[in-house]
N, C-alpha and C positions, 0 to 999 in steps of 0.2 A: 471488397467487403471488409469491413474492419472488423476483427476481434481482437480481446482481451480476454485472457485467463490465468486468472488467479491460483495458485499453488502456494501450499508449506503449512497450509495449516491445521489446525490440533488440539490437541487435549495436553497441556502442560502446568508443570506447578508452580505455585506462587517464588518468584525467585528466578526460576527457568528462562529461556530464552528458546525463539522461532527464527527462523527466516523465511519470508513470505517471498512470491517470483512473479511475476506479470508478466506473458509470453503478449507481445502483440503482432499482428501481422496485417495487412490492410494499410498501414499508414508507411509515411516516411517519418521511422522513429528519430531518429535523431536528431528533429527540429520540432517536437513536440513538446509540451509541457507535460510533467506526466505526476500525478496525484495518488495518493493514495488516501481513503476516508475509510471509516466506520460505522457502525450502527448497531448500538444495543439493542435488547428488546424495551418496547415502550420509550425510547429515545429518537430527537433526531440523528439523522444522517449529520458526521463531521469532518473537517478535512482533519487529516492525522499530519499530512509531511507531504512538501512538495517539493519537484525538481525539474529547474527550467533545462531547457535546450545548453545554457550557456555555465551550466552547473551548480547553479544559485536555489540553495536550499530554504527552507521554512515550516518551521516545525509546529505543532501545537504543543502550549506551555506544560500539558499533562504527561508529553512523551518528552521532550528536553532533557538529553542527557543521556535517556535511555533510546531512542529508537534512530535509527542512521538508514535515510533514503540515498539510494544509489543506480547508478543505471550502467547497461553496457550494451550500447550501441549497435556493436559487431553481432550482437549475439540477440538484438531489438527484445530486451528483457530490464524491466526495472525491477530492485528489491529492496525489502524491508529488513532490516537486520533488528528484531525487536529483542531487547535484556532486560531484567530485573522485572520481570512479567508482574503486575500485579490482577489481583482478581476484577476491579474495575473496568481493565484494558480487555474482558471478554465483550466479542461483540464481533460480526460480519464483516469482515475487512475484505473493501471494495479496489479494485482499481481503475482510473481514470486516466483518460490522455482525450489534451487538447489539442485539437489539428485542424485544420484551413477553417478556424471560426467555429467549430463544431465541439460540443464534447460526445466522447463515448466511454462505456460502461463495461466492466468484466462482470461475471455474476457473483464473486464474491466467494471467499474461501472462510469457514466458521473457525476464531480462535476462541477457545474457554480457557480460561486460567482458574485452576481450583485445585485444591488438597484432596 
């Protein structure tokens, strides 16, 4: 059975910074693609940063700069290292991973950036 669960998220200020954690278990992490997306309220769902199996990132142009996806293997946990928080970037931060043709879903940790 695969899970994904999402951790690190919060209530911080404009400027601030989080780090968010994806525990998975069910898969073979280490030959996964693993996603992380978002979701305001009244918005769609977006990919925020990706990272394949062979370490090849891709970010969306709204976090460039600021947000750095990373993974560790040993420990079948990927994470978001998100800086210079702004209020915009509030919104439901999902994790995903791709494995044998399938995607699956964590239920999503809520980040708010506000004053």
């Amino acid at each position: 059975q695969v899970q994904l669960v999402e951790s690190g998220g919060g209530l911080v200020q404009p400027g601030g910074s989080l780090r968010l954690s994806c525990a998975a278990s069910g898969i073979i992490f280490s030959t996964s693609v693993m996603r992380w997306y978002r979701q305001a309220p009244g918005s769609e769902r977006e990919l925020v940063a990706a990272l394949t199996s062979g370490g090849i990132t891709n970010y969306a142009e709204s976090v460039k700069g600021r947000f750095t996806i990373s993974r560790d293997n040993a420990k079948n946990t990927m994470y978001l290292q998100m800086n210079s928080l702004k209020p915009e970037d509030t919104a439901v931060y999902y994790c995903q991973a791709f494995y044998r043709w399938d995607n699956y879903w964590g239920r999503g940790t809520q980040v708010t950036v506000s004053s």
